[in-house]
Wavefront OBJ file of the C-alpha trace (Angstrom):
o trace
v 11.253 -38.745 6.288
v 9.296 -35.798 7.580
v 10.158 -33.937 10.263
v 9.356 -30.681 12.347
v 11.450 -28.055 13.809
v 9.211 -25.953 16.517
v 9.816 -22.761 18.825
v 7.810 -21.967 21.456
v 7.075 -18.140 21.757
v 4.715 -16.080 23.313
v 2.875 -13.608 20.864
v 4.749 -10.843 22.493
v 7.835 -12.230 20.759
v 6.331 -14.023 17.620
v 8.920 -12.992 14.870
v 7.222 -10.745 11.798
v 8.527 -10.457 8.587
v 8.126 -8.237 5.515
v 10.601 -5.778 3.244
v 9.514 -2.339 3.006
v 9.921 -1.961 -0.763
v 9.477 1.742 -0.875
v 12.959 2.257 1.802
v 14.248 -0.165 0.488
v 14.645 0.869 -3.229
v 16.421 4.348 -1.707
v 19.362 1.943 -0.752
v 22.122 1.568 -3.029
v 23.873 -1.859 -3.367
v 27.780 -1.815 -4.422
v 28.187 -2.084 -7.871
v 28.000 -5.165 -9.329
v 25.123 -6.846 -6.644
v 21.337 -7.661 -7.620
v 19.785 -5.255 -4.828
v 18.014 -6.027 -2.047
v 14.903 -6.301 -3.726
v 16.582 -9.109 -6.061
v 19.045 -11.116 -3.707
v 19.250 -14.727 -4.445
v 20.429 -15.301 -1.002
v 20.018 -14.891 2.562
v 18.614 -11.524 3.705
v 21.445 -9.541 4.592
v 21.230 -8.197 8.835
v 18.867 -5.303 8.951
v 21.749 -3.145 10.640
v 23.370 -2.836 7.134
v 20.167 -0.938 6.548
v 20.005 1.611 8.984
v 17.675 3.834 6.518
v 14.888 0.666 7.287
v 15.389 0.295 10.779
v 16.178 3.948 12.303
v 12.751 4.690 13.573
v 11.899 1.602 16.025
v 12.048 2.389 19.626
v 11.046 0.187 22.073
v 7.770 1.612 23.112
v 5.584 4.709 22.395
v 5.410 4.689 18.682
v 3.001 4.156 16.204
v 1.951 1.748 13.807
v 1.814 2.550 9.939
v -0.723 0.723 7.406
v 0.956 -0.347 4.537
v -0.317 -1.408 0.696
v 1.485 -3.878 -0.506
v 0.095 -4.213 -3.609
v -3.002 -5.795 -5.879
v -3.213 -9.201 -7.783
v -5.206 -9.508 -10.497
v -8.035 -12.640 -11.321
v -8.010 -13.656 -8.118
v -11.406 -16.159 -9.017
v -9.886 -17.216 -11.681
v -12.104 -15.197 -14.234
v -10.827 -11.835 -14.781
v -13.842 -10.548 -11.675
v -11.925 -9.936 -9.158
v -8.710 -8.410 -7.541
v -6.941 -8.540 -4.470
v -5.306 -6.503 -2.796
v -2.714 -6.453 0.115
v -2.022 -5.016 3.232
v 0.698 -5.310 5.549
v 1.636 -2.708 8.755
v 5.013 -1.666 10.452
v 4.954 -1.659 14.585
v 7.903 1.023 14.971
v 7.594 -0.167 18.586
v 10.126 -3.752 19.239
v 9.373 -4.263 22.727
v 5.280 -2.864 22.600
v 2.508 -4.546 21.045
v -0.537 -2.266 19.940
v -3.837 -3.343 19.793
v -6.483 -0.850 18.134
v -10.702 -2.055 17.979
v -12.199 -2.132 14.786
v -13.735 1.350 14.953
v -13.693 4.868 14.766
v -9.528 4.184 15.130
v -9.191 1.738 12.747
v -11.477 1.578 9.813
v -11.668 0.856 6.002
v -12.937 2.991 3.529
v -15.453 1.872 1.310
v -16.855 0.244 4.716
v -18.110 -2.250 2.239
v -14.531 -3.751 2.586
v -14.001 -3.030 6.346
v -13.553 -5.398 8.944
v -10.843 -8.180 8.216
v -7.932 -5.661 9.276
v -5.858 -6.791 12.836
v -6.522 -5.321 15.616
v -3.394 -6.768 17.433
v -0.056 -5.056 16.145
v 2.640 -7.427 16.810
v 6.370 -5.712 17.556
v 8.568 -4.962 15.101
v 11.474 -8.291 15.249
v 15.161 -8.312 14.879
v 15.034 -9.770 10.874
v 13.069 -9.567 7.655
v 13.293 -5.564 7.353
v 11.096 -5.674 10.823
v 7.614 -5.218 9.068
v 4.631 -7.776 9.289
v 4.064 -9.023 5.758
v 0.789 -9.188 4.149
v -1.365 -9.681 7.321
v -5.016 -9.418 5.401
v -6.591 -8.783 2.160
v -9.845 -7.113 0.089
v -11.389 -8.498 -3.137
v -12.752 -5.659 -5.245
v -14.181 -5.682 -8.393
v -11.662 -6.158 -11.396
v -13.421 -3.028 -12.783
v -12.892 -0.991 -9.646
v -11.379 2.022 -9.914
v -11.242 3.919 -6.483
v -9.274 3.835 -3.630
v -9.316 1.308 -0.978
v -8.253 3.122 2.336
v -7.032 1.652 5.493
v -6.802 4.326 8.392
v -5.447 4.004 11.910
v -6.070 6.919 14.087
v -3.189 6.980 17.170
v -2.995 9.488 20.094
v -5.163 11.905 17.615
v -3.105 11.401 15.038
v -4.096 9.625 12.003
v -1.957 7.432 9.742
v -3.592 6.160 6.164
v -2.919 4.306 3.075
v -5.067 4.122 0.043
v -5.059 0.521 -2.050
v -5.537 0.872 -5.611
v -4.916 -0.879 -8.633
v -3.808 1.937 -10.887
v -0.344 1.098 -11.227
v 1.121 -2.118 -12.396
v 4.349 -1.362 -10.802
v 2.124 -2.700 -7.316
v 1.360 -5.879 -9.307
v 1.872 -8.915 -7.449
v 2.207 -12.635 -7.819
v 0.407 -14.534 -6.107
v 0.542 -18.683 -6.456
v 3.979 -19.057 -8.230
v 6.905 -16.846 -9.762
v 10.027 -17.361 -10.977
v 11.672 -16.254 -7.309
v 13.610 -18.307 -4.868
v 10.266 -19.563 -2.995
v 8.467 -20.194 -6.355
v 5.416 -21.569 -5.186
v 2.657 -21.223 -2.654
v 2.185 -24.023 0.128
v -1.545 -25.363 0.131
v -2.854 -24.889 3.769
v -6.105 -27.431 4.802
v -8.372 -27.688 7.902
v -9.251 -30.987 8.914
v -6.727 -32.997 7.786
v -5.755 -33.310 3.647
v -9.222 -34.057 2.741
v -10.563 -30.997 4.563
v -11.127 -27.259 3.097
v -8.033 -26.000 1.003
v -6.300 -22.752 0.326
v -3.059 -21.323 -1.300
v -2.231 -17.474 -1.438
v -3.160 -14.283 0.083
v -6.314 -15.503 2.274
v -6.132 -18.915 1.080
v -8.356 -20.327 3.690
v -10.747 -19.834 6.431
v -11.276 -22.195 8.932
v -14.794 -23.031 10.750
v -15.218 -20.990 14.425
v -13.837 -22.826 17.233
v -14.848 -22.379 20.874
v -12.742 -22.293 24.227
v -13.005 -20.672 27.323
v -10.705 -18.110 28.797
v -7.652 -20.047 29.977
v -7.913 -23.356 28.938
v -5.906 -24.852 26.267
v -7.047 -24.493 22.550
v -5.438 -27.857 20.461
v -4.868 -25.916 16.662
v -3.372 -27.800 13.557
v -3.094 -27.215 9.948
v -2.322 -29.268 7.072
v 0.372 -27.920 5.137
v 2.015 -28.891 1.230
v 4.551 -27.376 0.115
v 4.549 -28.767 -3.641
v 0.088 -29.315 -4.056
v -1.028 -31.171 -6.595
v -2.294 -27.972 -8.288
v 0.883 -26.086 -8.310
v 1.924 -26.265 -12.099
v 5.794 -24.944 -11.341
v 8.394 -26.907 -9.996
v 11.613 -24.056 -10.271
v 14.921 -24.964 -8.620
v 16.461 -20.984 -8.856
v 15.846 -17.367 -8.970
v 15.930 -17.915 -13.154
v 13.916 -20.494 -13.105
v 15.866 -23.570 -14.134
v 13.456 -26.794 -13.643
v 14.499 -28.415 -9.955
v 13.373 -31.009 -6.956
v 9.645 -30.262 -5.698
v 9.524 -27.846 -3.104
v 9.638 -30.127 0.344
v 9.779 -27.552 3.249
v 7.251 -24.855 4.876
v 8.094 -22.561 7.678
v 4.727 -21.683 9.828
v 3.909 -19.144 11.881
v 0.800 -18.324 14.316
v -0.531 -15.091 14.556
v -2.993 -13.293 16.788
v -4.679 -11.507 14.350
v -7.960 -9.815 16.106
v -9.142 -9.944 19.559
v -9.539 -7.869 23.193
v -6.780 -9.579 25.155
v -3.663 -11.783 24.792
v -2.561 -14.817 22.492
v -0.336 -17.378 23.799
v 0.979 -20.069 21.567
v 2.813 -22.743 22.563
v 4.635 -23.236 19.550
v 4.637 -19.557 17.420
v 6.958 -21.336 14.801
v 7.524 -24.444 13.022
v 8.921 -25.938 10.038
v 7.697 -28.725 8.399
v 10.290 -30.652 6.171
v 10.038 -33.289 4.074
v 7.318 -32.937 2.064
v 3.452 -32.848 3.460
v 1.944 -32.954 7.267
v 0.106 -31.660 10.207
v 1.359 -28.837 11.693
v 0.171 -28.576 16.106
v 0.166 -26.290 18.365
v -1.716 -24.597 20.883
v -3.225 -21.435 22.317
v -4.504 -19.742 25.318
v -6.616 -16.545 25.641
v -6.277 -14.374 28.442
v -10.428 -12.834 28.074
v -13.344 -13.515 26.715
v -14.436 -11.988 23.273
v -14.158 -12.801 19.822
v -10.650 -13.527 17.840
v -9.539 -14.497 14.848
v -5.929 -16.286 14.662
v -3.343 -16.070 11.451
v -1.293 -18.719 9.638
v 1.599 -17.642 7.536
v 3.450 -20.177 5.504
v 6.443 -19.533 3.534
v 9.276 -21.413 1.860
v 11.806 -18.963 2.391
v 12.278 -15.585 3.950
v 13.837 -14.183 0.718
v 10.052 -14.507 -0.482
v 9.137 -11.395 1.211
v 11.733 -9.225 -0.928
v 10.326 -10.615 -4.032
v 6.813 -10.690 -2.933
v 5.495 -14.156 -3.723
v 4.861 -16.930 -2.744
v 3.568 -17.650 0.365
v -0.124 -18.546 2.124
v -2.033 -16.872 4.384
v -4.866 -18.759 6.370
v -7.371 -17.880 9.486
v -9.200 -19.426 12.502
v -11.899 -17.471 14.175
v -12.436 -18.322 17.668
v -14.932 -17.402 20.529
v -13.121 -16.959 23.758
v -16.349 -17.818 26.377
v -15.378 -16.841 30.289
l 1 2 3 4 5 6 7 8 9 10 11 12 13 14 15 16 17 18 19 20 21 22 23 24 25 26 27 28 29 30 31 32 33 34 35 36 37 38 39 40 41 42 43 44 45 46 47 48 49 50 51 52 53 54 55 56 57 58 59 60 61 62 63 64 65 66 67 68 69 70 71 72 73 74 75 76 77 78 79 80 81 82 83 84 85 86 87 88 89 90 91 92 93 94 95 96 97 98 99 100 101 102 103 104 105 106 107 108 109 110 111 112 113 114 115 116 117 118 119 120 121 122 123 124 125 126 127 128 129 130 131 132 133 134 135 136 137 138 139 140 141 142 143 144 145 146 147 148 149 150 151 152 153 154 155 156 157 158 159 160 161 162 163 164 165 166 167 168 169 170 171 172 173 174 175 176 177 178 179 180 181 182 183 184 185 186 187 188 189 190 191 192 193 194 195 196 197 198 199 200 201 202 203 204 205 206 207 208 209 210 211 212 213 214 215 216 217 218 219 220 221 222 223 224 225 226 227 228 229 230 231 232 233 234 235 236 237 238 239 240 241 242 243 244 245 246 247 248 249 250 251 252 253 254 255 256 257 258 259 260 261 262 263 264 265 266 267 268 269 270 271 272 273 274 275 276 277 278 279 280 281 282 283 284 285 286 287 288 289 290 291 292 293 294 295 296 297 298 299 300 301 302 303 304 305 306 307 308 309 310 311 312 313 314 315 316
């Protein structure tokens, strides 16, 4: 039987995940383990890892754009690529928020525009960064850089997206990992507009005014019908479908504050409607993010997961 699990947070404490692959690889397992970028199990406490975790303060520091890395035929036809952005709040008690703008800006500004705006804490788990938080489809014939820039206290921090290297290749839908596949996320019930991946799925705008109560849901599969992998282990041996999604809610864009009043929830037992809802502080335009993920050893191995929006007009 299906069931839900649910914590209510307020976006100042909505847990982020993410593994900073680049620190990461500088730390040396004892001989004879897989490596943090390989473990089969349960993240290890980020304390064992003070190399990852030694420049959060509580307050006062910046926020770093990060590439995560591009994945190729994205439409299915060899036309396009994606690639993927994350950031790192070195702040755990201090949520940023920068305007699209002259401080935070992408380069072509053909692609510019679906980067946050709010930058949530760094948390106490998943290697403290904020996983994948938006994409850019490029041309799969592009060749320059794709460069996200956040300008802080006069001082500017940027990272340029590329698909030059196929070490930054990433899976998208399925892998042989231990969260092999990528729930299917649907607006309006599971009839209504579907999505699995990076930017799986927009939703239509919804309206509220300042302070009242916004009702959000989201129909979420862990096993869709158009998932083709069904993998029980890390190597892949042939197991149960997949039957559980953990959801999060994200302010992604907007002026003021996000409340949810449910941040988290995890839906077992196979497909349902996830519910919660959320209250804006001021007017102005938002836009909200879903992630879903089977497991959080997914975002050491970099797939699979979903990533879906709502934009909303906050009226006073």
């Amino acid at each position: 039987m299906r069931s839900t699990h649910s914590v209510a947070l307020g976006v100042a404490s909505v847990l982020v995940m993410g593994g900073w692959a680049g620190l990461a690889a500088q730390y040396e397992e004892p001989e004879g383990e897989l490596g943090l970028m390989q473990s089969r199990g349960a993240l290890k406490p980020d304390l064992e890892y003070p190399l990852l975790t030694s420049a959060v303060r509580q307050s006062g520091q910046p926020v770093i754009p990060i590439f995560e890395g591009w994945i190729p035929n994205v439409d299915g036809m060899n036309s396009m690529t994606r690639l993927s952005f994350s950031y790192f709040n070195l702040n755990s008690a201090e949520g940023v928020d920068i305007p699209l703008g002259p401080n935070n800006f992408i380069e072509p500004t053909q692609f510019d525009g679906n980067q946050p705006t709010h930058f949530v804490p760094a948390s106490e788990c998943c290697n403290r960064r904020y996983l994948s938080s938006f994409s850019v489809d490029v041309p799969a014939d592009y060749t320059g850089d794709v460069r996200w820039t956040l300008i802080q206290d006069g001082r500017t921090y940027s990272v340029p997206g590329r698909r030059l290297y196929e070490a930054y290749r990433m899976d998208n839908l399925e892998a042989f990992t231990i969260s092999p596949v990528a729930a299917e996320l649907r607006f309006g019930g599971p009839g209504g507009p579907s999505g699995r991946g990076r930017s799986g799925v927009t939703a239509d705008r919804l309206r509220v005014a300042a302070g009242d109560v916004l009702p959000l849901s989201v129909w979420a599969d862990p096993q869709p019908a158009s998932a083709t992998m069904v993998v029980g282990s890390f190597a892949g041996e042939q197991g149960e479908p997949r039957t559980t999604t953990i959801l999060r809610w994200y302010h992604h864009q907007g002026p003021g504050q996000v409340n949810f009043s449910e941040a988290e929830t995890i839906l077992e037992g196979g497909a349902g409607e996830v519910s919660t809802t959320a209250t804006f502080s001021e007017p102005g335009d938002y836009v909200l993010r879903i992630w879903a993920v089977e497991n959080f050893g997914a975002v050491n191995q970099h797939c699979c997961w979903t990533t879906a929006f709502i934009p909303v007009t906050v009226t006073p």
